[in-house]
C-alpha positions in Angstrom: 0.0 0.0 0.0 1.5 3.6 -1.2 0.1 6.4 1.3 0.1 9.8 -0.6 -0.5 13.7 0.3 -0.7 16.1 -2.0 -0.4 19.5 -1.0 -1.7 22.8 -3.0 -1.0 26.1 -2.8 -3.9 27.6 -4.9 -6.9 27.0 -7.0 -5.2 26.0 -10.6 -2.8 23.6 -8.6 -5.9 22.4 -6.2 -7.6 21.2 -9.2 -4.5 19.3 -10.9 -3.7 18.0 -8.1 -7.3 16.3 -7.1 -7.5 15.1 -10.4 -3.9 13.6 -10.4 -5.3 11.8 -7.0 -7.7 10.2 -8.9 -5.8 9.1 -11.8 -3.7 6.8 -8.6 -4.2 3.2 -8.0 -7.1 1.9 -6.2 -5.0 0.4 -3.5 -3.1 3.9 -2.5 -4.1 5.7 0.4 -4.5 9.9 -0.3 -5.1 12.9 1.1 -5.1 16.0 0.5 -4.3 19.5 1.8 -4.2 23.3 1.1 -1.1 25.3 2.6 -1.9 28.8 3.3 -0.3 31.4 1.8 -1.9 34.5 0.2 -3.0 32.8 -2.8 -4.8 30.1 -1.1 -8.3 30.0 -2.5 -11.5 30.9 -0.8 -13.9 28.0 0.2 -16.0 28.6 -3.0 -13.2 28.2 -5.3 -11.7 24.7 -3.7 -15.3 23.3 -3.9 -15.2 24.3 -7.5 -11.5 22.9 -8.0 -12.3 19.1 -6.4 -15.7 19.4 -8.3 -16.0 16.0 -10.3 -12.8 14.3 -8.6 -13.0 12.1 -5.3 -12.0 14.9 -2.8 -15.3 16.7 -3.9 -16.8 14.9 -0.6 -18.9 16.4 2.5 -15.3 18.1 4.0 -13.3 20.0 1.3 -9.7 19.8 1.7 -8.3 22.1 4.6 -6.4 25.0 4.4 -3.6 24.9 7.1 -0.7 27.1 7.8 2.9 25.7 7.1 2.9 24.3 10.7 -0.4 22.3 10.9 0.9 21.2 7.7 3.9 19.7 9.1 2.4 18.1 11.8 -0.4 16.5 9.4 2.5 15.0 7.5 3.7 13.3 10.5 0.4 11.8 11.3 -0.1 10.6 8.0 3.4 9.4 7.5 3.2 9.6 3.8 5.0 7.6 1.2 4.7 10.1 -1.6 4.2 14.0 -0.9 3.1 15.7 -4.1 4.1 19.2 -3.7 1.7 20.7 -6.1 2.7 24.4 -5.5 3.8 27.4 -7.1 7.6 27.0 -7.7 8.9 29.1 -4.5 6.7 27.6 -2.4 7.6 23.8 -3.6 11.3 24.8 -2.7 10.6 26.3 0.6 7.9 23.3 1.6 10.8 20.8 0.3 14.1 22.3 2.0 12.5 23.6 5.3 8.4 22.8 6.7 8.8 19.2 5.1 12.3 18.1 5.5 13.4 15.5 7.7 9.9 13.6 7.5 10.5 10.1 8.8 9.8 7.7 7.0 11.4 10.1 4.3 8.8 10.3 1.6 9.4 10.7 -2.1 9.0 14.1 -3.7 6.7 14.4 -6.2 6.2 18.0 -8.1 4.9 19.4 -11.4 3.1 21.8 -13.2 -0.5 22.2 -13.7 -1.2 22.8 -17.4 0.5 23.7 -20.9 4.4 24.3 -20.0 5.7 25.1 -23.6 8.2 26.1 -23.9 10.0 24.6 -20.6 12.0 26.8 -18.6 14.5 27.0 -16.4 12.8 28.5 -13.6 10.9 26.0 -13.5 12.9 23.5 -13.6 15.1 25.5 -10.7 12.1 25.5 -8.3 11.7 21.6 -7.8 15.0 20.3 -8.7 14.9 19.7 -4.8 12.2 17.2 -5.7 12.1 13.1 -7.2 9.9 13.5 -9.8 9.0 16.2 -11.9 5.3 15.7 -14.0 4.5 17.1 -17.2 1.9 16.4 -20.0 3.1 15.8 -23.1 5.9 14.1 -25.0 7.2 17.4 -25.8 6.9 18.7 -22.3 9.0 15.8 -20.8 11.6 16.2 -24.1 11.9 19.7 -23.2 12.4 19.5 -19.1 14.5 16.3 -19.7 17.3 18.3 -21.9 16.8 21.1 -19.0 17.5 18.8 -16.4 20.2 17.4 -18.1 21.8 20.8 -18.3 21.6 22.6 -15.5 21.7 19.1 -13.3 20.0 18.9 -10.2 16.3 17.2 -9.6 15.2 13.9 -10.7 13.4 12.3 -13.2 10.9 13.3 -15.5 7.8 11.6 -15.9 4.4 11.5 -17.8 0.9 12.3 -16.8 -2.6 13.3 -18.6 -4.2 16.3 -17.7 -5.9 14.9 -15.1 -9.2 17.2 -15.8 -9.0 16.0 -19.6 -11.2 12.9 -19.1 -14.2 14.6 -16.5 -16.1 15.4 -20.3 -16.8 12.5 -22.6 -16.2 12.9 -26.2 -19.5 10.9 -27.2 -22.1 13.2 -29.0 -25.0 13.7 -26.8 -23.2 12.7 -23.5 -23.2 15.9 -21.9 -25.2 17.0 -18.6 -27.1 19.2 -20.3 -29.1 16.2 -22.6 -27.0 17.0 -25.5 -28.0 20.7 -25.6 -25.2 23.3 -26.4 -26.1 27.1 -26.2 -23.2 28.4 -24.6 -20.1 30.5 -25.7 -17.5 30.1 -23.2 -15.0 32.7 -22.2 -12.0 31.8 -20.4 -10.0 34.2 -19.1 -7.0 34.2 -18.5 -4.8 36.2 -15.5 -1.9 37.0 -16.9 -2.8 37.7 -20.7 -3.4 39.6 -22.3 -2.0 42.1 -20.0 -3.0 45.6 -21.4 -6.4 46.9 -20.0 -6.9 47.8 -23.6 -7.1 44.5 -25.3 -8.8 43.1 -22.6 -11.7 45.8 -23.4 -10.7 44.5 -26.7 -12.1 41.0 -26.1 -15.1 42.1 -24.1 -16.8 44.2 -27.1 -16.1 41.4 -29.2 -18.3 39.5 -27.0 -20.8 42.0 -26.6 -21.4 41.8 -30.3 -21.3 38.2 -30.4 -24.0 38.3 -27.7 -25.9 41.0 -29.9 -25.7 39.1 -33.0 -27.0 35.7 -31.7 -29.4 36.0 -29.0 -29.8 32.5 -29.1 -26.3 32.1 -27.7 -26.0 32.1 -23.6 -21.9 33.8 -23.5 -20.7 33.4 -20.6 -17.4 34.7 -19.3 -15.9 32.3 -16.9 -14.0 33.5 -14.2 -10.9 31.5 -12.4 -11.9 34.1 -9.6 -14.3 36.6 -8.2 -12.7 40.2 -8.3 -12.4 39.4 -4.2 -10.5 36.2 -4.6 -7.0 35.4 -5.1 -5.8 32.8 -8.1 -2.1 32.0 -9.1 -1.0 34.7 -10.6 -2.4 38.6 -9.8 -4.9 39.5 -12.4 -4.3 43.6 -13.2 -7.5 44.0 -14.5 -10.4 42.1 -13.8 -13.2 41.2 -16.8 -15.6 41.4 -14.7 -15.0 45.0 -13.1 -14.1 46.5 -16.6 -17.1 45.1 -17.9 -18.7 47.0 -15.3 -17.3 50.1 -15.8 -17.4 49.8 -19.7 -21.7 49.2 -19.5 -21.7 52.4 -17.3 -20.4 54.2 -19.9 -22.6 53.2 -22.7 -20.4 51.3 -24.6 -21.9 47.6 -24.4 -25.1 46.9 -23.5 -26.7 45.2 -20.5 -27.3 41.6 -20.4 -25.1 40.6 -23.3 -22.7 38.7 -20.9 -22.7 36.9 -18.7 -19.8 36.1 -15.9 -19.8 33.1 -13.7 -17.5 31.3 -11.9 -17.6 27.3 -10.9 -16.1 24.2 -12.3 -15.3 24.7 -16.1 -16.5 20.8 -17.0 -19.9 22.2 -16.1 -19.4 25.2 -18.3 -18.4 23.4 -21.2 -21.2 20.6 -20.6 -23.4 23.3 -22.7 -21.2 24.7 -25.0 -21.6 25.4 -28.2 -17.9 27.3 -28.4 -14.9 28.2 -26.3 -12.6 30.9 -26.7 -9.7 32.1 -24.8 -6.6 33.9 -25.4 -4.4 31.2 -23.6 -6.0 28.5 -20.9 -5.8 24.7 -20.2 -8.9 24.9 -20.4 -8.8 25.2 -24.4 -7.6 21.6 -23.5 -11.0 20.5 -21.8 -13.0 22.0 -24.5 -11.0 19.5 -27.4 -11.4 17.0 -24.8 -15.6 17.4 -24.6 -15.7 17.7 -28.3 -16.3 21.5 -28.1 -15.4 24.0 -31.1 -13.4 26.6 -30.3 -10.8 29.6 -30.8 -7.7 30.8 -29.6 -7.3 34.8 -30.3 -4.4 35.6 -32.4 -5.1 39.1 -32.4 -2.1 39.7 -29.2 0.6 37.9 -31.0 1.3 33.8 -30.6 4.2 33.5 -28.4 5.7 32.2 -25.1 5.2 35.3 -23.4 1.1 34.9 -24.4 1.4 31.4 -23.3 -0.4 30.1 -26.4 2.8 29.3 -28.5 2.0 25.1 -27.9 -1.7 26.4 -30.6 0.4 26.5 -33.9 -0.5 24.1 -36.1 -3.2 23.4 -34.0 -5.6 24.8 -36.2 -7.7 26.5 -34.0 -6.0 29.6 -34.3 -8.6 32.6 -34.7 -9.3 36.4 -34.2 -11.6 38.8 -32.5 -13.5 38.8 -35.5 -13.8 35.4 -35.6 -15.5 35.4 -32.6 -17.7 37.8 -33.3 -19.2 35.5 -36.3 -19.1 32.4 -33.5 -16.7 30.8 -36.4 -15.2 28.3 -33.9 -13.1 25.4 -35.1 -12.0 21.9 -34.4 -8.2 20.7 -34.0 -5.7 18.9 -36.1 -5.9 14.9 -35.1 -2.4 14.5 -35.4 -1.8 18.0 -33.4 -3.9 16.6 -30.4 -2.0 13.3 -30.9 1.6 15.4 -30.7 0.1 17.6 -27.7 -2.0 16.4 -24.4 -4.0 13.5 -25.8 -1.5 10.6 -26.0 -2.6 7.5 -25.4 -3.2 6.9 -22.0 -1.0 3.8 -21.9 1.7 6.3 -22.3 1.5 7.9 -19.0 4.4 6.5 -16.5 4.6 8.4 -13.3 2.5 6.0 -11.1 4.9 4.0 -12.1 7.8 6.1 -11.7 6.6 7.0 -8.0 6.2 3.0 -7.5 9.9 2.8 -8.1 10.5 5.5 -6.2 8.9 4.2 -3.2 10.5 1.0 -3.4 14.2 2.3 -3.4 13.2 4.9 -0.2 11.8 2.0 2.0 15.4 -0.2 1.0 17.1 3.0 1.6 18.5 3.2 -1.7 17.0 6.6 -2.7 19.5 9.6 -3.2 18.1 12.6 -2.4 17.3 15.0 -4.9 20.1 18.3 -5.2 18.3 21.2 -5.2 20.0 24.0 -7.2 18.5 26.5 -4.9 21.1 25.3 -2.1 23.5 27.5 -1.2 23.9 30.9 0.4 23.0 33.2 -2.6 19.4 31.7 -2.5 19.1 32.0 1.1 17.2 35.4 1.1 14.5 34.4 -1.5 14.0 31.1 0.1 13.4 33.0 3.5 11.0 35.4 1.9 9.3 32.1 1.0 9.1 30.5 4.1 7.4 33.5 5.3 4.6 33.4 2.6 3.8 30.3 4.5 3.8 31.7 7.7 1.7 35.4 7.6 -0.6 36.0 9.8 -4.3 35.9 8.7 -4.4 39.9 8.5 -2.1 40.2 6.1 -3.3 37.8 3.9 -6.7 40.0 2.7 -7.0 41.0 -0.8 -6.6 44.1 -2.0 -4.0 47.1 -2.8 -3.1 47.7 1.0 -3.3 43.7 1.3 -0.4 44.3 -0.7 1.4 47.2 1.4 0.8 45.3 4.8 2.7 42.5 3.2 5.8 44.4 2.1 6.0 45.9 5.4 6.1 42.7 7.3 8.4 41.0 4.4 10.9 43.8 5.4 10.7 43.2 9.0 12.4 40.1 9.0 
């Protein structure tokens, strides 16, 4: 029997890491925490993050500060943690609140959607961990030649997207009886960054919405403009959509923003859009047409570079006609939906396992070790440890957390 804890630090790794917990054997033992830090997501947003998956149960996964967290590894006395963090938190969890566990458990760490390109960063992060997960075959090529440069870490292994499989492909198989009258938005925090193009996007949808009344478009939110997500998101749809119907310049009613699981979303849908989500992945995976917007340039710094080729390339105006399209076969095969049989890291953490309980397993060098990362690594450890006031949102959320950064 292989007793696991995963541990996540906010609502994108929540959900890939409940879903990875569910793609284990039948015989391993899990569990499943949240570590607080000030991305930790609100109650709403883990129930929507488990939604579908076996942790989606009558008590949520907790959210615990970085000593709880400690003490509920020693209880459980885990074979496998899964660190599925953001990648200064996975260090400072690692080197300091979960070192010296006894048994010593193997490290497992990863990333929660499309990683291409790889980077070093990355890569730097949770080299201080066993296993590193990715996606795709091009994904593990890419951190494998990484690894193999800069050293550190262990190996790399294969996984599907864990939330790829929670919508069948059948026709007719949906929740909704086979009915699709949905447009689905998904935004995206980080891009496109300009408050611009993001208005950009939003009158597109207002005319889509004015054009085809018989269309529900729905913009669907990772977060409330109260909650926190993985990465800070400047301007929120939702509160520029506001401020752009006060003004007169789209009308009332032609979108709609909502927030819960994106399965349930995409059980209706007629189309997806996005500028650049996993979540495009779900929609090919539910047999949903849909568009990635070109219109902000295809690149690694829009995080949509992995869409050439793909075919599902498109523009503003695009959406505006609801001209959504269907991916390349041999694109999907090349990217996310290999075949399942393909997928090694429960076997990889097996193996793992077996070589820590004969002592035989070498710990993992992490290339953070060392006096020149010692400051950054302490800045992390304190994420973990703020007090509950500092952690609410907002600008002077912000300020009270610089403040008691620099006190230490």
């Amino acid at each position: 029997m292989t007793r696991l804890l995963a541990v996540a630090d906010s609502d994108s790794y929540l959900k890939w890491a409940a879903g990875l917990l569910d793609a284990t054997p039948e015989d391993w033992v899990t569990d499943l925490a949240v570590v607080r830090t000030p991305i930790a997501p609100s109650a709403a947003q883990i129930a929507a993050a488990v939604s579908g998956t076996r942790a989606h149960g009558d008590a949520l996964p907790p959210v615990l500060p970085a000593r709880q967290l400690r003490r509920a590894a020693e209880r459980f006395r885990p074979d496998v943690v899964l660190l599925a963090c953001t990648g200064p938190v996975v260090d400072a969890l690692a080197a300091e609140t979960l070192a010296g566990l006894r048994p010593r458990p193997v490290l497992v760490s990863g990333l929660p959607g499309i990683s291409v390109p790889a980077t070093e960063k990355a890569w730097l992060f949770r080299s201080g961990c066993d296993l590193f997960v990715v996606h795709s075959g091009r994904e593990v090529a890419e951190f494998s030649e990484i690894g193999a440069r800069l050293g550190g870490g262990g190996m790399v292994a294969l996984a599907r997207l864990p939330y790829l499989d929670l919508l069948p492909r059948e026709p007719g198989a949906h929740d909704a009886g086979g009915v699709r009258d949905r447009v689905v938005f998904a935004t995206q925090a980080k891009v496109p960054r300009r408050r611009e193009e993001r208005e950009r996007i939003l009158l597109a949808l207002a005319e889509l919405g004015r054009a085809r009344p018989d269309l529900d478009v729905v913009v669907k939110l990772r977060a409330r403009d109260d909650e926190r997500q993985t990465h800070n998101e400047r301007h929120h749809y939702e509160r520029l959509w506001t401020e752009m119907e006060s003004e007169g310049r789209v009308p009332g009613g032609a979108v709609r923003f909502a927030a819960g699981p994106m399965h349930e979303h995409l059980s209706r849908a007629a189309g997806f859009v996005t500028v650049s989500s996993t979540a495009a992945l779900e929609a090919i995976a539910g047999d949903v047409p849909l568009l990635v917007l070109s219109d902000f340039g295809v690149s690694a710094e829009m995080i949509n570079l992995v869409f050439e080729g793909s075919g599902c390339l498109g523009t503003l105006d695009d959406l505006a006609k609801a001209d959504f399209r269907v991916p390349a076969e041999e694109w999907c095969r090349a990217n996310y939906f290999h075949d399942s049989a393909a997928s090694d890291w429960t076997d990889r953490v097996a193996a793992l396992v077996a070589a820590a309980r004969a002592g035989t397993l070498e710990p993992a060098r992490s290339l953070l070790d060392g006096p020149e990362h010692a400051a950054a690594r302490r800045r992390a450890r304190l994420r973990l440890d703020v007090p509950p006031k500092v952690l609410r949102y907002g600008y002077r959320a912000k300020r009270r957390m610089r403040r008691y950064l620099k006190a230490f």
